[in-house]
Each structure stands twice: as C-alpha cells, then as structure tokens.
N, C-alpha and C positions, 0 to 999 in steps of 0.2 A: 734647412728647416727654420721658421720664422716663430719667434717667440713671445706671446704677450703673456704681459702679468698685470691682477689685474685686479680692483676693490682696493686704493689707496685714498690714505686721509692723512699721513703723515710726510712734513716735507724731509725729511733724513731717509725716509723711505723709498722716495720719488730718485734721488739724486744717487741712491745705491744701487737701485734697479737700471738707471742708467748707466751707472759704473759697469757695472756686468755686463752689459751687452745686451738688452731687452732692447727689440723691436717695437714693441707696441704698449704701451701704459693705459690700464683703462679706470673710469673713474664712474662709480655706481651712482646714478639719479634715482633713486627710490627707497620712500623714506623707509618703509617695514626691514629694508635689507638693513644687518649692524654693519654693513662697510657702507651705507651712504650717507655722499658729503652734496652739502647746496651749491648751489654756480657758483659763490662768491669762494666757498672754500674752495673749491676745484682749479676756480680761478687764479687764486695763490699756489696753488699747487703747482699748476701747468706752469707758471712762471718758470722751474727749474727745470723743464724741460728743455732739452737744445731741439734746432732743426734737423731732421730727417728721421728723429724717432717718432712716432705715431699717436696722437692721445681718441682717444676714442671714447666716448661717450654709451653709456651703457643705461635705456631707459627701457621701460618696462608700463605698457598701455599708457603712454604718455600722450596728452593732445596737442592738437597744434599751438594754440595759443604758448603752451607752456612747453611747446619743446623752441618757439622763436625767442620766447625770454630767454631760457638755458642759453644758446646758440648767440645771443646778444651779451650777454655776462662773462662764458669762457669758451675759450679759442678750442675749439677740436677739430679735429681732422674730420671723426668718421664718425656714424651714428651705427648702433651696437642694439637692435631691436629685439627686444627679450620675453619680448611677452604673448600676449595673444591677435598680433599683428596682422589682418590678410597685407598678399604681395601688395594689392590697392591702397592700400593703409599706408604702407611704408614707402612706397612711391611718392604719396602725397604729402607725405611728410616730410622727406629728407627736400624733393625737390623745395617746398618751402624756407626751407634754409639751406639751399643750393649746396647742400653736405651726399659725400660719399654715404654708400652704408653696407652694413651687413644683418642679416637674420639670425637668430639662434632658432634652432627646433630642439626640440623636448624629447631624445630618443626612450621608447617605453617598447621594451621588446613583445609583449602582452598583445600590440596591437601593429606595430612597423616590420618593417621588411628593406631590404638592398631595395627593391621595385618601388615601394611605395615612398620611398626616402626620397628617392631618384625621382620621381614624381614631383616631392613639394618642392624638391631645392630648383627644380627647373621653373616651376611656377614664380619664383622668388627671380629669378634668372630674366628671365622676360620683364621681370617690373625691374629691372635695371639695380639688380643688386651685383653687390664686387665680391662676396663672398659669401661661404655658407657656415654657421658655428651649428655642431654638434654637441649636445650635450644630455646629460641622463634626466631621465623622464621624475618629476616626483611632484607628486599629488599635490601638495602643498604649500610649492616654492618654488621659483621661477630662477633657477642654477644657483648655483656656491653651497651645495649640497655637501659638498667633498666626494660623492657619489661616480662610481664609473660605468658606463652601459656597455653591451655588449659591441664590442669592436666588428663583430664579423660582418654588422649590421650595415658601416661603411659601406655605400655602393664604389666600383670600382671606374666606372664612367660617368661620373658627374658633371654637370653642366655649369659649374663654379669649384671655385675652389672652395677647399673644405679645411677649416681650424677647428682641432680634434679639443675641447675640453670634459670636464666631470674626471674628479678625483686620483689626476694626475702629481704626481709626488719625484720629489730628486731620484728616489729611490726606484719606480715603476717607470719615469717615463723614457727610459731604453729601453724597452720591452717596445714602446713605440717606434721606435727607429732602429730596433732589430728584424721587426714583425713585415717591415718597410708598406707600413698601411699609406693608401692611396690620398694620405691631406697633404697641405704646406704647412701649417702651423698647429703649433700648440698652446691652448691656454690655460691659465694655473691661477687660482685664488688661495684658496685655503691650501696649499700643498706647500706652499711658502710661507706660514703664517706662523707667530709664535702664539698669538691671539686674533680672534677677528679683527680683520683692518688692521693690524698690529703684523709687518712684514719682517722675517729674521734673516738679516744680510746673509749668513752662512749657508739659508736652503737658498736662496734666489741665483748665488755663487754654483752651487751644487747643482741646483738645474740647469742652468747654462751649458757647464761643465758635462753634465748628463746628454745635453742632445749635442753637445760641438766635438 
C-alpha cells in the first residue's frame, strides 16, 4: 500500500515525511485552500525532496497558461486535478507540460454508485490518466475536508488504480487495510496535522506505522 501525504508548506515538514517513509509528497496550487503555497515556495520545498519519492502537484480548475508557468518554476512528478476537470480538460493539460497525472472525484453518496463511479474513472482512463483519487463530496470545497464518504462506494473493478483519500487518520486507517478495500494507496492531509499546513512528525510516524 502506497502512501501520500499531502498540503505542505514547511521545509522540517517535507524532510520528516521523507524520514517515514511517504511515497508521495503533495504540494496545494490554490490560493482559497490555508495549505497553499506559490511555485516559488513549493519550489524550495521540493529541493529536500530526494529521488524516487513522488512530488505531485495539486491544482484545482487551473488554466494552461498558468499551470505551464507552475510546471516552469517547480519540478513535479505528477499533476493532481482536483476540481471541475472533463477527461478533455486534463488531457490537454498535463500533455502541455508533458507531466503524468491523476483525477480526484468528489464521492457524494446522495447522487454516485460502484456503477456510476466505475463509469467516470474509466472516462478519465481513456484520456490517459495513471490513477484515480477518491475523496468525499462537499458543497463547498474542493477535498482537505477531514471528511470520509462511504467506502462501500469503491467499485471493485476499476479501470485505474484508485488512492483512497477524505478523513483518514493514524487511528482509522487500519480499518482500510483490514477491510482490504479494492485501492493502492492512501492519502492523508489533515489526519497528520497539528494545524492546517502545520504537519506533526508523531501522526505522519503513526500512519506509516498504521498501514506497514
């Protein structure tokens, strides 16, 4: 099981997350979120990143013009689409900066289904995405909710792999690798935090510890 964490702005933060053993470091592009930092800071950030961990870029109805600027200022792996993206959209925009990418969708049990899940994440599949992020539906905010949706929702044949995030914590997410739900990874914001953007070595430790 593969592990990102993920809305950093502090470099002690960065270099702890590595200590533990995170997989994947992700870094918010959107200004209304309190964990986002500009290219330049992200850009000092990723500095303490070493090679083979994954920095992934997290933007949210971002244009081209300014996701080629980001993409020119700091070094990422993967583009992290988080908003109201068609497959078309993000196609044309990762290929733009010749970047990997993945989709978040907005699970809202009110309206989705295993069927209809299964549906969007294949549509995202065909525009040439490497993965699919799950996370809980809310009105007003685009993830790092702390928020958790219904798991049962996961469809069990999916046509990408799927990173399970929304309101994962040291303490719940065994329940995910007891449950042995059908993703590869898990991702964590607020479940590690002592404050927004403010990561506490001890849970980042614990969650590690929680899925290995």
């Amino acid at each position: 099981m593969q592990i990102k964490f993920c809305g950093f702005t502090q470099i002690q933060d960065v270099k702890q997350a590595v200590a533990v053993g995170a997989d994947a470091l992700g870094f918010v592009f959107y200004p209304p979120s309190p964990r986002a930092v500009t290219a330049m800071q992200a850009s000092e950030l990723m500095q303490h990143i070493p090679a083979f961990v994954s920095v992934v870029a997290l933007v949210v109805n971002m244009n081209k013009d300014a996701l080629i600027e980001l993409a020119n200022t700091a070094t990422f792996d993967v583009i992290q689409f988080h908003g109201d993206e068609t497959p078309e959209q993000c196609q044309s925009l990762a290929q733009a900066v010749n970047k990997r990418w993945i989709k978040a969708l907005r699970i809202n049990k009110e309206q989705d289904t295993p069927d209809s899940i299964r549906a969007q994440i294949g549509a995202f599949a065909q525009a040439g995405a490497s993965s699919i992020l799950l996370d809980a539906y809310h009105k007003q905010a685009y993830g790092g909710t702390g928020e958790r949706f219904d798991w049962s929702l996961i469809p069990k044949d999916a046509s990408l792999p799927i990173i399970l995030a929304g309101g994962l914590t040291p303490q719940n997410v065994g329940e995910v690798i007891n449950q042995s739900l059908p993703i590869q990874a898990v991702d964590v914001s607020g479940g590690i935090e002592s404050a927004k953007g403010i990561k506490d070595a001890g849970k980042m430790a614990a969650f590690v510890r929680a899925v290995r």
